[in-house]
MARBAKOL-178557 format. One line per field, with one value per residue (C-alpha): residue number from 1; residue in one letter; chain; x, y, z. Coordinates in steps of 0.02 Angstrom, whole numbers, plus 50000, padded with zeros to 5 digits. Layout:
guba = (NUM, ...) $
seke = (A, ...) $
vexdo = (A, ...) $
u = (X, ...) $
v = (Y, ...) $
w = (Z, ...) $
end
This chain:
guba = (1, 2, 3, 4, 5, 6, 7, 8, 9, 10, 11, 12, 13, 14, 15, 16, 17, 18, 19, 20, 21, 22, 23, 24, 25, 26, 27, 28, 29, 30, 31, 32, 33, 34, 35, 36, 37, 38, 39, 40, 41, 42, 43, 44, 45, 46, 47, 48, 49, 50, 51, 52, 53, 54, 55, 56, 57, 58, 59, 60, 61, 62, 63, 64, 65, 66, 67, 68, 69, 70, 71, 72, 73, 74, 75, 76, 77, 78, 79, 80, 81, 82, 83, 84, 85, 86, 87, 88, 89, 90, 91, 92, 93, 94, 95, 96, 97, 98, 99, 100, 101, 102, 103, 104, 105, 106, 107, 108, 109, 110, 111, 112, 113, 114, 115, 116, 117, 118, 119, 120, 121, 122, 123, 124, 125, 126, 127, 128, 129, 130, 131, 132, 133, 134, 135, 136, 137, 138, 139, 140, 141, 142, 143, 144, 145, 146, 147, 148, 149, 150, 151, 152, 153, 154, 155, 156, 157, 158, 159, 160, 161, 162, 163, 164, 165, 166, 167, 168, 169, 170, 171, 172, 173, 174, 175, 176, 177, 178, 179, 180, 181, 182, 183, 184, 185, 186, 187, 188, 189, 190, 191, 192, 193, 194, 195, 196, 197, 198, 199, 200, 201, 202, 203, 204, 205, 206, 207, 208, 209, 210, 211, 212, 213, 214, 215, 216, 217, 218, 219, 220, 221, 222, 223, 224, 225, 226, 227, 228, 229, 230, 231, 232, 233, 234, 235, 236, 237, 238, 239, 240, 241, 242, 243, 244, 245, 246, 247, 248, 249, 250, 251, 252, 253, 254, 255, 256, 257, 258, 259, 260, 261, 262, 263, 264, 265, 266, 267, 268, 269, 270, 271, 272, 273, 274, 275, 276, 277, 278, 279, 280, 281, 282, 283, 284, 285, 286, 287, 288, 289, 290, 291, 292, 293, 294, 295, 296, 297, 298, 299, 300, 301, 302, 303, 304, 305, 306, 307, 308, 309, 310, 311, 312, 313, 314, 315, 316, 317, 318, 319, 320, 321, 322, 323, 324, 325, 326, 327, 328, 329, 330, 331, 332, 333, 334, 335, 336, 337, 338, 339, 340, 341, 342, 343, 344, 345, 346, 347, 348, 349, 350, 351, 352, 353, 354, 355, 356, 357, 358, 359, 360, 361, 362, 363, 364, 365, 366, 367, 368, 369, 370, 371, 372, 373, 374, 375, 376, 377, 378, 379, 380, 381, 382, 383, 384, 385, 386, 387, 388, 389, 390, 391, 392, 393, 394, 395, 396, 397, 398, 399, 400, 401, 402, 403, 404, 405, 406, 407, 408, 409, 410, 411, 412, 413, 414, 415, 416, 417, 418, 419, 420, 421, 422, 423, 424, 425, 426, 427, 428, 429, 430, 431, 432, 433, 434, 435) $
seke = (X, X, X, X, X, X, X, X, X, X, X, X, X, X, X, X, X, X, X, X, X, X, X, X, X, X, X, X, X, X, X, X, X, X, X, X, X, X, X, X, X, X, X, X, X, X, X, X, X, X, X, X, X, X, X, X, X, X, X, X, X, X, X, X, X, X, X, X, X, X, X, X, X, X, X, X, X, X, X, X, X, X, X, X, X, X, X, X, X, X, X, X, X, X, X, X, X, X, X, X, X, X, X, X, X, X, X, X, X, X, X, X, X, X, X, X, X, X, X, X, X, X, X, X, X, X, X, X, X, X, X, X, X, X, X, X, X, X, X, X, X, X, X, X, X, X, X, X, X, X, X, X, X, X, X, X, X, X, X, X, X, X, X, X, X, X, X, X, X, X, X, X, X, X, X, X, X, X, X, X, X, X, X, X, X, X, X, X, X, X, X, X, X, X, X, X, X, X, X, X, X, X, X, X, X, X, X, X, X, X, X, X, X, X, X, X, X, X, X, X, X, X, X, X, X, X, X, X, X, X, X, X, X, X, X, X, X, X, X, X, X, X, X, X, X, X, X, X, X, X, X, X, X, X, X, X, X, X, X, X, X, X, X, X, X, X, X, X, X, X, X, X, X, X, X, X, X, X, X, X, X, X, X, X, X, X, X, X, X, X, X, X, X, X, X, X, X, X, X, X, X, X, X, X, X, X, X, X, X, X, X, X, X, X, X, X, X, X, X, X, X, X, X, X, X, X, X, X, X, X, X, X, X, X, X, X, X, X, X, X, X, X, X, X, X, X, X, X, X, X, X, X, X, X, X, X, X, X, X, X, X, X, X, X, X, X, X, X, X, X, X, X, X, X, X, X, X, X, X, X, X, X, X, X, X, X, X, X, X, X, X, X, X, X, X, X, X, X, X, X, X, X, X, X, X, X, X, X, X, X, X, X, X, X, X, X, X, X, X, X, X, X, X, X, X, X, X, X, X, X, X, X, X, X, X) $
vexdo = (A, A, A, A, A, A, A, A, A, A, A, A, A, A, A, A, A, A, A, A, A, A, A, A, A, A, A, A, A, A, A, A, A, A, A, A, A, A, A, A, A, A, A, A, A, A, A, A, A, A, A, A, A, A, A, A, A, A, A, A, A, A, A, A, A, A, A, A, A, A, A, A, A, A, A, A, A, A, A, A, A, A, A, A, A, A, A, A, A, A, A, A, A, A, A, A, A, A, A, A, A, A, A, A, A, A, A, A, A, A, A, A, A, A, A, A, A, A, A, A, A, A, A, A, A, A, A, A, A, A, A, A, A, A, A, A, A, A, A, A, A, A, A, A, A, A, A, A, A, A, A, A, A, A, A, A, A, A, A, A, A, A, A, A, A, A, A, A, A, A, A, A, A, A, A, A, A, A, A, A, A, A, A, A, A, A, A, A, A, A, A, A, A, A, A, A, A, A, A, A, A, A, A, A, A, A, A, A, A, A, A, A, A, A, A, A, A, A, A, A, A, A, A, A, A, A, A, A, A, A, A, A, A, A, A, A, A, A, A, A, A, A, A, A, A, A, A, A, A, A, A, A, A, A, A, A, A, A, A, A, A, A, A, A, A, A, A, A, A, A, A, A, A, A, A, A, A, A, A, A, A, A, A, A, A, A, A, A, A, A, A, A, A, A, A, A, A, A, A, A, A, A, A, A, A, A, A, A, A, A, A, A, A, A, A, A, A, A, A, A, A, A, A, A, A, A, A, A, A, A, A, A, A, A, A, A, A, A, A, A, A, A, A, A, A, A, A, A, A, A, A, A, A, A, A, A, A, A, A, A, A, A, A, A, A, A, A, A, A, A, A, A, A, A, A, A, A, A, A, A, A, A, A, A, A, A, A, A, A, A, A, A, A, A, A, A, A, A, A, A, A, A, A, A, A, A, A, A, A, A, A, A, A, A, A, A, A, A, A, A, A, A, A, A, A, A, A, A, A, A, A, A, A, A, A) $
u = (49182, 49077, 48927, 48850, 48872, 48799, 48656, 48624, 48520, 48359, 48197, 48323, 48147, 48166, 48342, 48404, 48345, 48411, 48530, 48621, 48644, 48700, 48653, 48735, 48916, 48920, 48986, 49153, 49178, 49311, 49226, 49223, 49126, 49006, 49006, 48934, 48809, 48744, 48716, 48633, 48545, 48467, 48452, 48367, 48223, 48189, 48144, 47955, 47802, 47813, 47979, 47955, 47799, 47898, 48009, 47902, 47845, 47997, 48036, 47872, 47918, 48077, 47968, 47873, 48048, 48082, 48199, 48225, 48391, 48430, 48367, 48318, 48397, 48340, 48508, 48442, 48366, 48513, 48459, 48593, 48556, 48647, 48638, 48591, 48765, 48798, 48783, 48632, 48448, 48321, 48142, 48010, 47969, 47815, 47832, 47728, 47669, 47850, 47948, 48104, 48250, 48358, 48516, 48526, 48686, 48831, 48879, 48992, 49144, 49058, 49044, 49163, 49165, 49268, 49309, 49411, 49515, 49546, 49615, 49601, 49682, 49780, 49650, 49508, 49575, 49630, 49425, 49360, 49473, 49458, 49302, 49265, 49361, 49255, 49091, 49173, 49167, 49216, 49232, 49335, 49402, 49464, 49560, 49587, 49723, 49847, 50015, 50083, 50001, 50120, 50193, 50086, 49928, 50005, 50059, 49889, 49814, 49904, 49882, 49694, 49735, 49658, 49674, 49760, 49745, 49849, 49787, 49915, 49926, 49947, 49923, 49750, 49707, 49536, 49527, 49417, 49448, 49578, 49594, 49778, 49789, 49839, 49722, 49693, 49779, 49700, 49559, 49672, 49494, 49423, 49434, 49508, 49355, 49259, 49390, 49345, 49190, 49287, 49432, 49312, 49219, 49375, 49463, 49266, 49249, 49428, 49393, 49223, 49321, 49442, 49287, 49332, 49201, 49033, 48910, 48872, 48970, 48969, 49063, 49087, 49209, 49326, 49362, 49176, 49143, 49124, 49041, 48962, 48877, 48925, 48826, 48809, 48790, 48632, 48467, 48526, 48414, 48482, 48541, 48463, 48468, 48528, 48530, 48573, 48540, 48458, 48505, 48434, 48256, 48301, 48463, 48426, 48402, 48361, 48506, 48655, 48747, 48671, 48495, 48567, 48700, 48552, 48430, 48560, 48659, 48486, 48335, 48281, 48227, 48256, 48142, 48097, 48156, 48273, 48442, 48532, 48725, 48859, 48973, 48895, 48781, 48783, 48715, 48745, 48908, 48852, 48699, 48852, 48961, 48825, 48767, 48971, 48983, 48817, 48873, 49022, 48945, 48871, 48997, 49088, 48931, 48932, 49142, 49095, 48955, 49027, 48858, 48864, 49043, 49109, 49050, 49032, 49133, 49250, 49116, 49031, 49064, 48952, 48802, 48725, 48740, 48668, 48517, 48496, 48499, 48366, 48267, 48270, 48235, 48384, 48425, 48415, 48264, 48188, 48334, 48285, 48301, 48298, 48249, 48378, 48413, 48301, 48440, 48617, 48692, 48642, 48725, 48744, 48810, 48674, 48631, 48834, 48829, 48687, 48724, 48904, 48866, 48732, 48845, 49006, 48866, 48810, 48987, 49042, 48892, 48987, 49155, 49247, 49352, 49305, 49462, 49391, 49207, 49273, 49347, 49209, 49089, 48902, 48766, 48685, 48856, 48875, 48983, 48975, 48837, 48946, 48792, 48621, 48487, 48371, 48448, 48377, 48535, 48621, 48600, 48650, 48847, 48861, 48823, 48719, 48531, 48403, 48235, 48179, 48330, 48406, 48589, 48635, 48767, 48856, 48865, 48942, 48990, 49019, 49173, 49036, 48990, 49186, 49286, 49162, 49132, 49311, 49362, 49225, 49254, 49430, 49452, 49277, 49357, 49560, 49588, 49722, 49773, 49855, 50045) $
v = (49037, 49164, 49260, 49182, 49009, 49046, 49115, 48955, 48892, 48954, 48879, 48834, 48826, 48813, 48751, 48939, 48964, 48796, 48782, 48638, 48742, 48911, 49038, 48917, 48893, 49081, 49075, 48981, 49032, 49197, 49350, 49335, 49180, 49260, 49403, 49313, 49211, 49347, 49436, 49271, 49253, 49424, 49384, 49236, 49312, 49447, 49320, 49375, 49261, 49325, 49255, 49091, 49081, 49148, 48997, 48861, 48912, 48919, 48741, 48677, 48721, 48590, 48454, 48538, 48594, 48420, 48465, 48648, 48744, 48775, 48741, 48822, 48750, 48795, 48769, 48803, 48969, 49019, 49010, 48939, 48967, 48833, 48781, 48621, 48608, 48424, 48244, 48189, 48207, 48172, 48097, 48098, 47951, 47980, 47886, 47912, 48089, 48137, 48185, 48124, 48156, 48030, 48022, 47924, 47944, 47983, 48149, 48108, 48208, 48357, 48259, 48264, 48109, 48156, 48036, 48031, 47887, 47889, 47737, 47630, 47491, 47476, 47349, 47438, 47595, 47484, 47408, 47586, 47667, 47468, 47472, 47651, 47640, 47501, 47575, 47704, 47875, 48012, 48150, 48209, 48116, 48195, 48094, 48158, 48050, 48049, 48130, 47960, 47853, 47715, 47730, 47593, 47691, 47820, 47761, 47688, 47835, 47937, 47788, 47835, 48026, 48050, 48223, 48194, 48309, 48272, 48266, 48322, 48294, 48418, 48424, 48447, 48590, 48472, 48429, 48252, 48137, 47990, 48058, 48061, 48043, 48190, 48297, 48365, 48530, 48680, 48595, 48526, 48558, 48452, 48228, 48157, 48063, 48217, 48308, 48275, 48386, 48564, 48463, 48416, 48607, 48678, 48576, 48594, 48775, 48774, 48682, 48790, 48937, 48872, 48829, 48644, 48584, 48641, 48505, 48368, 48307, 48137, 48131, 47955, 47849, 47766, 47615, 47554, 47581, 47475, 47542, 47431, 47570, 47745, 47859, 47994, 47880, 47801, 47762, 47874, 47991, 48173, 48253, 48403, 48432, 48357, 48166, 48062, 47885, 47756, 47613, 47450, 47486, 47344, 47440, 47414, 47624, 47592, 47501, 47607, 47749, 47845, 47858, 47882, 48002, 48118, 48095, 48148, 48286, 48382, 48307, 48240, 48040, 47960, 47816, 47692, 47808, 47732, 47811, 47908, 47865, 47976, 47884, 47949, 48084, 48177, 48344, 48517, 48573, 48744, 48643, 48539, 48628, 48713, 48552, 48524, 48704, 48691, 48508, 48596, 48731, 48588, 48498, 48667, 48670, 48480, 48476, 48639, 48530, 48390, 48298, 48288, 48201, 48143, 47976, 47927, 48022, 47874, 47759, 47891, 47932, 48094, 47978, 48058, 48234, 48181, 48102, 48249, 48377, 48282, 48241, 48428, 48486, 48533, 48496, 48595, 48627, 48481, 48374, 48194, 48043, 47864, 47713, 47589, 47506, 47643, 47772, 47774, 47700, 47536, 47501, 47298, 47314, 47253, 47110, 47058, 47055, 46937, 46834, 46818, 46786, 46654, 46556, 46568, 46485, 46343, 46302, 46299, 46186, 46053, 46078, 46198, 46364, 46526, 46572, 46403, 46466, 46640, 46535, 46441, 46499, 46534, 46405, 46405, 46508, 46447, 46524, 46699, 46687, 46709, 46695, 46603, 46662, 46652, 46797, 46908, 47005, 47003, 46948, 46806, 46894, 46933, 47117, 47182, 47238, 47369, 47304, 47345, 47194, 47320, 47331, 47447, 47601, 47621, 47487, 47544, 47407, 47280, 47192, 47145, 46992, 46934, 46815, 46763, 46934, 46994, 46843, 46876, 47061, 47054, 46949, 47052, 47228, 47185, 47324, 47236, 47407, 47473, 47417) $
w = (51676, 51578, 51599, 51456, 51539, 51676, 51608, 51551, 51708, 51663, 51758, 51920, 51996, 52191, 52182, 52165, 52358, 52411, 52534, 52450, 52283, 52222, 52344, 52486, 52371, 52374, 52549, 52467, 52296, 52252, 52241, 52036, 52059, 52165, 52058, 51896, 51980, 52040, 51880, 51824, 51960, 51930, 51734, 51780, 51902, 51768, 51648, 51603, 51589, 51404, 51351, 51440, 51342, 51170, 51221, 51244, 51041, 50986, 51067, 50985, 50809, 50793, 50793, 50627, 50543, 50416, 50312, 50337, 50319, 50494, 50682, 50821, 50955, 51163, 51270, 51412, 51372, 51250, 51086, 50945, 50764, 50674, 50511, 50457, 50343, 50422, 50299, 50378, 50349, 50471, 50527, 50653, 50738, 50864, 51040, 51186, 51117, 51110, 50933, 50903, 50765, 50712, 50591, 50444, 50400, 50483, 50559, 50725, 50619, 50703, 50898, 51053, 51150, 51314, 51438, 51595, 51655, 51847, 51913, 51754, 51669, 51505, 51440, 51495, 51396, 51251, 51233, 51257, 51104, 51013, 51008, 50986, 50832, 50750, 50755, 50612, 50740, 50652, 50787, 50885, 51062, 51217, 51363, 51517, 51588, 51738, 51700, 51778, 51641, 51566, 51423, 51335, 51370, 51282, 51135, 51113, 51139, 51009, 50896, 50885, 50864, 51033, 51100, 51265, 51427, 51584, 51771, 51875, 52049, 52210, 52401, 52432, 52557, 52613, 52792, 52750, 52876, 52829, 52650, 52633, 52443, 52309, 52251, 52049, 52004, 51995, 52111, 52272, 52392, 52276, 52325, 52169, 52113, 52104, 52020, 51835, 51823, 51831, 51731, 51605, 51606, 51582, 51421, 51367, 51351, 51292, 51155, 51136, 51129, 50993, 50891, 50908, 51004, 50920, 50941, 51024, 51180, 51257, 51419, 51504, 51620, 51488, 51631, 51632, 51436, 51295, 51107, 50999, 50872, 50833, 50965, 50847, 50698, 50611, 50703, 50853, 50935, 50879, 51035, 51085, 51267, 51399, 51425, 51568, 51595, 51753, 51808, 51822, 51928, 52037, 52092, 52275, 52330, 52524, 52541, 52434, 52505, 52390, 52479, 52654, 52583, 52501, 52659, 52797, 52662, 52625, 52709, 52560, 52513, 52358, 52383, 52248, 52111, 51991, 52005, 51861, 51837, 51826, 51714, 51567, 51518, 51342, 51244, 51170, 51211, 51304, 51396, 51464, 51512, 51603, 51681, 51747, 51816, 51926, 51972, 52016, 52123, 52228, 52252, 52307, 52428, 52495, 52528, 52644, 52753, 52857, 52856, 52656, 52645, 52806, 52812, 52629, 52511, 52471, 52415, 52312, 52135, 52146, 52103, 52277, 52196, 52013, 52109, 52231, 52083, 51993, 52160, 52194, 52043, 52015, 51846, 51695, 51610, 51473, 51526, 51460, 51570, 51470, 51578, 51597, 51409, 51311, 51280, 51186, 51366, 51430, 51608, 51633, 51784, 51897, 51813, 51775, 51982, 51990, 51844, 51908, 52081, 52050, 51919, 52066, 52190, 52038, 51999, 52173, 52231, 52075, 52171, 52064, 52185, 52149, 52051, 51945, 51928, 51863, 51718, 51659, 51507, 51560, 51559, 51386, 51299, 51125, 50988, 50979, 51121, 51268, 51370, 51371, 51274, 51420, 51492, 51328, 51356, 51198, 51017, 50909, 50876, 51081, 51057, 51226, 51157, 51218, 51276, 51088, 51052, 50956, 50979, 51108, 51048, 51234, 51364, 51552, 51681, 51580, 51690, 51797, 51691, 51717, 51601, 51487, 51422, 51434, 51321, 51194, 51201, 51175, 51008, 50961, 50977, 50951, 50848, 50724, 50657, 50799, 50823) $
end
């Protein structure tokens, strides 16, 4: 961790005097830890009405550079002169009083894509590279994958020229009560399903520091992820900042963990706010690894406070944090939330549990089993349509669509829809090349 990373949380707002976030992890980080968040702390508080205001110009022009020579880009109060030397050209498209860039051609030879694969299957990794490979992704792609992988996931992997990074287990030094399982080394006070933020961080600004990862970064959970279109490819928004991604609105919040986790961790209620997910989230390379190290920090912060983790930190997957930083205001400054199916990411998975569960209750009310029901194609599934057209889900080749019914680049939770998508999936994405 560097100085210059750090210095990356400008605008921290009242999260810098929050007990949940960096003053509070002070108390348990090493003494160079402490040491640099200091010095940004104090960076950060000298910051004068002046340069926020320089800033805020400077962040206005990029919407009035077309077809300039280079960019000024804002990560997060660093400012990154690059120039424009990538195959693409751009255009503004107005929405909702908000400019937006878009490529036209292709320039994902310049992207990361990182994902981590933490309890997984073979197949799952197989559609996540299969289908990756189709939608003609040029960049580069990191897996972070346990050191006890078989040997078919790793053939595959190299296959695809993926750049591969090993999770290696050790005894965890957390007390977490009936926890018994191996931690990630070098985090063993860390639970396992938390572990991949610092992982990620760390093979991040590695590769920043090699000058291999420059750009854009998409970092997602390869066991819930399907591509259908290149994320950094034509008609995607250019990434600028940092973007995460909600949920379906009808995600019930009062009920999940989530809401009672936040509420009896910090006080705080979530309410009827849709919920971001943390299987995916994408930007600069800097402004992420930024975002990772003050996730990081908190979760530092919540392992330390019984009342954050004792009762729910197996059936979390740090969506509690991701909400609490954004219900706190937490999160860095400009970062850009799309509602569920406006963004590169479309998450299916509440309405693959409905759909599923209502067509197990139909089938079983005409006598089929459960194992039976799981078999059977959707009501209205014809051809390529895997699924009725009622459900304005997907188009006429089976391909999941945004609420524009434009296809959607990403989607997440897909296995919730079962069988019937599995089946189409896997003679859509076989990747014949591969031996």
């Amino acid at each position: 961790m560097t100085v210059m990373l750090i210095l990356q949380y400008q605008k921290m707002h009242d999260s810098l005097h929050s007990e949940i976030t960096l003053h509070n992890a002070e108390n348990i980080l090493s003494e160079e830890e402490q040491a640099v968040r200091r010095m940004a702390l104090e960076h950060l508080h000298h910051i004068s009405n002046k340069r926020q205001e320089d800033i805020r110009k400077e962040d206005e022009t990029i919407a009035k550079k077309l077809r300039s020579d280079e960019f000024f880009f804002l990560d997060l109060g660093i400012r990154h002169k690059i120039q424009n030397d990538w195959d693409y050209d751009y255009w503004l498209a107005e929405n909702y009083s908000t400019y937006y860039q878009y490529y036209l051609t292709y320039p994902s030879s310049t992207a990361t894509i990182i994902g981590f694969a933490i309890n997984t299957t073979f197949d799952k990794i197989r559609l996540f590279l299969d289908s990756l490979r189709r939608t003609g992704y040029a960049g580069r792609t990191i897996v972070v994958i346990h050191e006890k992988a078989d040997e078919n996931t790793i053939k595959h992997l190299k296959s695809h020229g993926v750049d591969i990074k090993y999770m290696h287990e050790t005894k965890c030094t957390h007390e977490l009560p009936n926890d018994h399982r191996p931690c990630i080394d070098p985090y063993p006070f860390i639970i396992s399903e938390w572990s991949y933020i610092p992982v990620i961080r760390d093979h991040l600004l590695d590769c920043y520091k090699r000058n291999e990862c420059n750009e854009s970064v998409l970092v997602m959970d390869i066991s819930k992820t399907v591509f259908q279109r290149d994320p950094f490819g034509v008609g995607a928004r250019y990434i600028q900042k940092l973007e995460l991604f909600e949920e379906n609105p009808h995600v019930g919040v009062k009920t999940s963990t989530v809401r009672e986790r936040i509420l009896s961790c910090t006080g705080l209620d979530i309410r009827n706010r849709p919920m971001i997910s943390p299987d995916s989230f994408a930007g600069p390379v800097l402004m992420v690894i930024a975002f990772l190290d003050h996730v990081y920090a908190v979760i530092r912060a919540w392992l330390n406070d019984p009342k954050c983790h004792s009762h729910h930190h197996k059936a979390d997957d740090l969506q509690a944090i991701f909400n609490f930083l954004r219900l706190n205001s937490s999160m860095p400054v400009n970062t850009t939330y799309y509602s569920h199916r406006t963004g590169i990411v479309n998450n299916v998975g509440y309405d693959g549990k409905r759909i599923l569960q209502s067509h197990i209750h139909f089938q079983q009310f005409r006598g089929h089993s459960i194992d039976q029901a799981l078999s059977i194609p959707f009501e209205g599934s014809n051809g390529s349509r895997w699924i009725g057209n009622d459900y304005l889900l997907i188009d006429d080749e089976g391909y999941f669509v945004n609420l524009d019914f434009q296809r959607s680049f990403i989607v997440q939770q897909y296995d919730a829809f079962g069988l019937p998508y599995f089946n189409w999936a896997n003679k859509k994405f076989k990747d014949i090349s591969v031996k």
